[in-house]
N, CA, C and O atoms as a GROMACS GRO file, in nm:
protein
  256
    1UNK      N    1   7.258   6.148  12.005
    1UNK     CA    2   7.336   6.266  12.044
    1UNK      C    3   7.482   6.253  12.002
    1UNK      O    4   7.540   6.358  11.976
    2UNK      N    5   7.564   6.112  11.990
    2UNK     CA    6   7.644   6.123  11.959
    2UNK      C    7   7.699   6.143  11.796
    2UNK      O    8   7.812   6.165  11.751
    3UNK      N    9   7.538   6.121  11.714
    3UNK     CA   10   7.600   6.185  11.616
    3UNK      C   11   7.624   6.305  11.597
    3UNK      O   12   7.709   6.344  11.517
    4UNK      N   13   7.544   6.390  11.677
    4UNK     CA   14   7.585   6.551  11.621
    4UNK      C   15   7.723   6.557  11.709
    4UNK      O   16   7.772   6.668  11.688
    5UNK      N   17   7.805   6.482  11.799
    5UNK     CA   18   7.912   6.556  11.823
    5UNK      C   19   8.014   6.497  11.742
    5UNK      O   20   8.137   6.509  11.744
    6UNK      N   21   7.917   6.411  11.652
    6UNK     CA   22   8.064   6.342  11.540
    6UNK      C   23   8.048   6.459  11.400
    6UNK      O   24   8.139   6.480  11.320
    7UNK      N   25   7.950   6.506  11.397
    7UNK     CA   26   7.944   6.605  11.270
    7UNK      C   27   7.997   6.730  11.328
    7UNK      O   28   8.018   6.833  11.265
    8UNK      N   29   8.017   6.712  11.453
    8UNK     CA   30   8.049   6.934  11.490
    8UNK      C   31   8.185   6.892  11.484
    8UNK      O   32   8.257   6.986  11.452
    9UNK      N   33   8.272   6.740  11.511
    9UNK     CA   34   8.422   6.725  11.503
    9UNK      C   35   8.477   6.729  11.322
    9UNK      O   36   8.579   6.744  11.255
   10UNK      N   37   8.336   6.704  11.308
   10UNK     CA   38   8.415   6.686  11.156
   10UNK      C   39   8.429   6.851  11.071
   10UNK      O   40   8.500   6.878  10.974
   11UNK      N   41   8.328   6.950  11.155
   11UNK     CA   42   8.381   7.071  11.088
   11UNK      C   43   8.496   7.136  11.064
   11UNK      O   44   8.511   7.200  10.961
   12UNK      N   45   8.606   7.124  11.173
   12UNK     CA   46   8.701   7.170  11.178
   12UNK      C   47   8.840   7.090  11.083
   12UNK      O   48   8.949   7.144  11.064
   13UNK      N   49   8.802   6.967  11.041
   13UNK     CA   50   8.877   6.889  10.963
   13UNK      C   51   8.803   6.909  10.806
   13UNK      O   52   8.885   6.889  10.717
   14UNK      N   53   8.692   6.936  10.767
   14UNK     CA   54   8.616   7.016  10.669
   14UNK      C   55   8.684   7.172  10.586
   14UNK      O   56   8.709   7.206  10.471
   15UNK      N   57   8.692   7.237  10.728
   15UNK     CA   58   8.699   7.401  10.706
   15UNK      C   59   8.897   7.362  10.641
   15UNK      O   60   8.939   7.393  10.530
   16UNK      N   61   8.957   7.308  10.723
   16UNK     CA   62   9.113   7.285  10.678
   16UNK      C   63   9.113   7.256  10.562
   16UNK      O   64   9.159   7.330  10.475
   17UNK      N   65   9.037   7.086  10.533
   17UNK     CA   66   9.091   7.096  10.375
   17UNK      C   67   9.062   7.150  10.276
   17UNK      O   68   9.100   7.125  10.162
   18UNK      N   69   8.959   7.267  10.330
   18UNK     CA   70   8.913   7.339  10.178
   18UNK      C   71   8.961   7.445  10.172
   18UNK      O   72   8.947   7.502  10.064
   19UNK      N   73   9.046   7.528  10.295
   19UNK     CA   74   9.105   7.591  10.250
   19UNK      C   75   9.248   7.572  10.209
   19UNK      O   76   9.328   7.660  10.177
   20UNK      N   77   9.268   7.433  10.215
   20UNK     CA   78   9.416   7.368  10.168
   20UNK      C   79   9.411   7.407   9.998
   20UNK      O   80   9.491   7.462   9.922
   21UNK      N   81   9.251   7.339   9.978
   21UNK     CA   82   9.235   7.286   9.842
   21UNK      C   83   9.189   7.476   9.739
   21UNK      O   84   9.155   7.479   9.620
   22UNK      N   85   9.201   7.570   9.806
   22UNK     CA   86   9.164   7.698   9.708
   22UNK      C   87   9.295   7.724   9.805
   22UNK      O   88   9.320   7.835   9.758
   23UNK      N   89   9.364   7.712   9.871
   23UNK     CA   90   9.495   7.764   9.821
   23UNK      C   91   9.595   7.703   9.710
   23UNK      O   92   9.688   7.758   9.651
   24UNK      N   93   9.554   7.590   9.702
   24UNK     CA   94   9.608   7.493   9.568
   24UNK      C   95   9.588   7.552   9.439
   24UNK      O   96   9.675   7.589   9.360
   25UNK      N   97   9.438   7.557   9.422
   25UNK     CA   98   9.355   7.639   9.322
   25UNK      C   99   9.431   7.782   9.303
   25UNK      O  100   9.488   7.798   9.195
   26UNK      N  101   9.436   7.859   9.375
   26UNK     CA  102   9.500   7.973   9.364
   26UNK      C  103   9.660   7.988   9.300
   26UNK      O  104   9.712   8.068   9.223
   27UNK      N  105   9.697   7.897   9.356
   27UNK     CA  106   9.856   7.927   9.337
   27UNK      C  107   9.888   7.837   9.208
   27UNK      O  108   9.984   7.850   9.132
   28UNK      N  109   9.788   7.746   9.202
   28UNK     CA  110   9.812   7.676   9.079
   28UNK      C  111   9.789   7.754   8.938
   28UNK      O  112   9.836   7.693   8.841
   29UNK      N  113   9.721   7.885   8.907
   29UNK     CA  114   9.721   7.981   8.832
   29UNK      C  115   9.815   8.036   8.842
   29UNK      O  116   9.849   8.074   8.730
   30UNK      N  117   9.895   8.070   8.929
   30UNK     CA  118  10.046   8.168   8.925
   30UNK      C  119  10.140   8.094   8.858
   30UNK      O  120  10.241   8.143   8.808
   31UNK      N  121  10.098   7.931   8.854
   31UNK     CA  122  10.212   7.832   8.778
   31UNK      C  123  10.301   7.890   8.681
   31UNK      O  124  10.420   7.922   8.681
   32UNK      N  125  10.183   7.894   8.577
   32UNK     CA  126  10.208   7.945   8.471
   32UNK      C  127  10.247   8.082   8.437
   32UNK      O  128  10.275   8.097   8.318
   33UNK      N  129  10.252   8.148   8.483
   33UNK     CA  130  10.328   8.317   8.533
   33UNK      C  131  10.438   8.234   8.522
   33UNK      O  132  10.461   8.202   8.405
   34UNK      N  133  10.520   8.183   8.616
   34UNK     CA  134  10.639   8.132   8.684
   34UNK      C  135  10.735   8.111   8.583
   34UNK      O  136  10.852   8.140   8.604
   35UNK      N  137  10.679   8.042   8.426
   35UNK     CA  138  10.736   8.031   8.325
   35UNK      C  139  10.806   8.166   8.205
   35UNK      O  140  10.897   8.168   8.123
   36UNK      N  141  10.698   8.270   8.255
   36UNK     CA  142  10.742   8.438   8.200
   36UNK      C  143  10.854   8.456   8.285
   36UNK      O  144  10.865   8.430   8.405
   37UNK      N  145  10.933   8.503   8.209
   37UNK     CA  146  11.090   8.574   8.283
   37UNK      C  147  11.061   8.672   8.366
   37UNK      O  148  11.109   8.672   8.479
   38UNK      N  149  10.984   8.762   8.326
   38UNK     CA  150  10.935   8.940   8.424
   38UNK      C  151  10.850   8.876   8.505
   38UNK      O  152  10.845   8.914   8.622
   39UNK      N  153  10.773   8.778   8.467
   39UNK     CA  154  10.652   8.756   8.562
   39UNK      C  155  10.722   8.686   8.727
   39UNK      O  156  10.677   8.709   8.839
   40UNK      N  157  10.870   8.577   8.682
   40UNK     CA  158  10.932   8.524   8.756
   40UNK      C  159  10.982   8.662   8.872
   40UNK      O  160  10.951   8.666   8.990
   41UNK      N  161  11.051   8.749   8.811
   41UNK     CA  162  11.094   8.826   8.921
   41UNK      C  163  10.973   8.968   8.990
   41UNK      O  164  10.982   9.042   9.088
   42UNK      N  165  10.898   8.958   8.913
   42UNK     CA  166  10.791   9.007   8.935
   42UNK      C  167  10.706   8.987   9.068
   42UNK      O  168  10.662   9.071   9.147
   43UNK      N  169  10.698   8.848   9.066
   43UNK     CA  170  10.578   8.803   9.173
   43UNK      C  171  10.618   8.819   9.289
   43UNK      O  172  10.536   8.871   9.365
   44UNK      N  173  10.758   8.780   9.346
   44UNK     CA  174  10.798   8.811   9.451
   44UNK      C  175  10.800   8.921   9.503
   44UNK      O  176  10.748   8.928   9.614
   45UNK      N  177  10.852   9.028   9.450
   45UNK     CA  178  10.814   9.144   9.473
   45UNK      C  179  10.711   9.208   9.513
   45UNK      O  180  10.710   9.275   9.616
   46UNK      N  181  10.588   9.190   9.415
   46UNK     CA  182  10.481   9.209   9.438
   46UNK      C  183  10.452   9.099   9.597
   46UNK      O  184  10.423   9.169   9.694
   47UNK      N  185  10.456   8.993   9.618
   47UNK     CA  186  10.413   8.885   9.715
   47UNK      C  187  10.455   8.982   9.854
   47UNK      O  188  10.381   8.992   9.951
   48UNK      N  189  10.591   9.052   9.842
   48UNK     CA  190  10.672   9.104   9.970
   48UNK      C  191  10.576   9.261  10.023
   48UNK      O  192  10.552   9.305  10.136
   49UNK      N  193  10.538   9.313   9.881
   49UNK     CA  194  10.478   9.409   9.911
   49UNK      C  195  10.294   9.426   9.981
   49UNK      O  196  10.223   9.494  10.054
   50UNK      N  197  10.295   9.306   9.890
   50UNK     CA  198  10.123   9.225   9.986
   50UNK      C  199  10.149   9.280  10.131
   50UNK      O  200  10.095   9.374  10.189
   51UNK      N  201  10.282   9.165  10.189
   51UNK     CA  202  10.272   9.106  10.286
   51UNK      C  203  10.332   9.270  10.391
   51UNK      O  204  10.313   9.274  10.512
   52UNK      N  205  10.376   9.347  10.341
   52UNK     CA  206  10.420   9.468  10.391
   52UNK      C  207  10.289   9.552  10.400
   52UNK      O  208  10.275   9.587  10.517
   53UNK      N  209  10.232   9.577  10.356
   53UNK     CA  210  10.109   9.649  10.328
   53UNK      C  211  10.011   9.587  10.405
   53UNK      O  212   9.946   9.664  10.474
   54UNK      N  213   9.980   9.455  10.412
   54UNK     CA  214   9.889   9.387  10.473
   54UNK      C  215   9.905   9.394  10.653
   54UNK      O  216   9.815   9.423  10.732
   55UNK      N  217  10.075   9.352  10.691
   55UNK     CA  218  10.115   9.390  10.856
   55UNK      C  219  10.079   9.564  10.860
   55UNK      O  220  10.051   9.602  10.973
   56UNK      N  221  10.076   9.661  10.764
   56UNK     CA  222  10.048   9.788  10.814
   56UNK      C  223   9.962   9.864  10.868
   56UNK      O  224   9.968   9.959  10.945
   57UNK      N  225   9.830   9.773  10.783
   57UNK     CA  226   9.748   9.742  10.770
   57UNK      C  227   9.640   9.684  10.902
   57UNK      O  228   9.527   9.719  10.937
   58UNK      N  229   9.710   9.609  10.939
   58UNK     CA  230   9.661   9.513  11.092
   58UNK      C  231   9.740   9.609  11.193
   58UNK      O  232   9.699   9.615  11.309
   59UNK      N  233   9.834   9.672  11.161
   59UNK     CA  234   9.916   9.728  11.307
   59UNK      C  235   9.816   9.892  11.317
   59UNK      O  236   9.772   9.952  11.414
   60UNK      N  237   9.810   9.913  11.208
   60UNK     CA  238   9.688  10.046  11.246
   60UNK      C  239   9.622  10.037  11.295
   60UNK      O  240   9.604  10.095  11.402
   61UNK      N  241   9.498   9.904  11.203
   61UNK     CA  242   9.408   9.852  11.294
   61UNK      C  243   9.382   9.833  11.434
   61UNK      O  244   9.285   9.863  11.503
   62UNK      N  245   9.488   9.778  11.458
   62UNK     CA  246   9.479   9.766  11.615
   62UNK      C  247   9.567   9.836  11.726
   62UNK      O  248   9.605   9.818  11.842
   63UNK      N  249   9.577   9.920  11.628
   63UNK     CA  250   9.708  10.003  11.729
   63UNK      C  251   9.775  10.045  11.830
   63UNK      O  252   9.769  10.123  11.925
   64UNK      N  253   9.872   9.937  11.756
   64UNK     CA  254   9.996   9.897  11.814
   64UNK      C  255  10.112   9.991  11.775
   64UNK      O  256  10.226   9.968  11.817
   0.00000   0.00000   0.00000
């Protein structure tokens, strides 16, 4: 019995590093953007507008 409560502890240290490791993956493709001049002032912009759109998004949702 005590192994399954050593495998249900290890899910939650599982689920973390893999989403550590595809946010790595992810952003490690924008690298190379980073080196384009437009792409440099570009992304941020775009990143702010994600993140604006996305809270508008959740505040409808649950409205607030």
């Amino acid at each position: 019995m005590s192994d399954f409560w050593n495998n249900i502890v290890r899910y939650p240290r599982f689920f973390i590093s893999s989403m550590l490791g595809l946010i790595v993956v992810i952003l490690s493709t924008f690298k190379s953007l980073f080196n384009i001049k437009q792409f440099g002032y570009l992304f941020p912009i775009l990143l702010i507008l994600l993140s604006v759109l996305l809270f508008k998004i959740l505040t409808i949702m649950t409205g607030l």
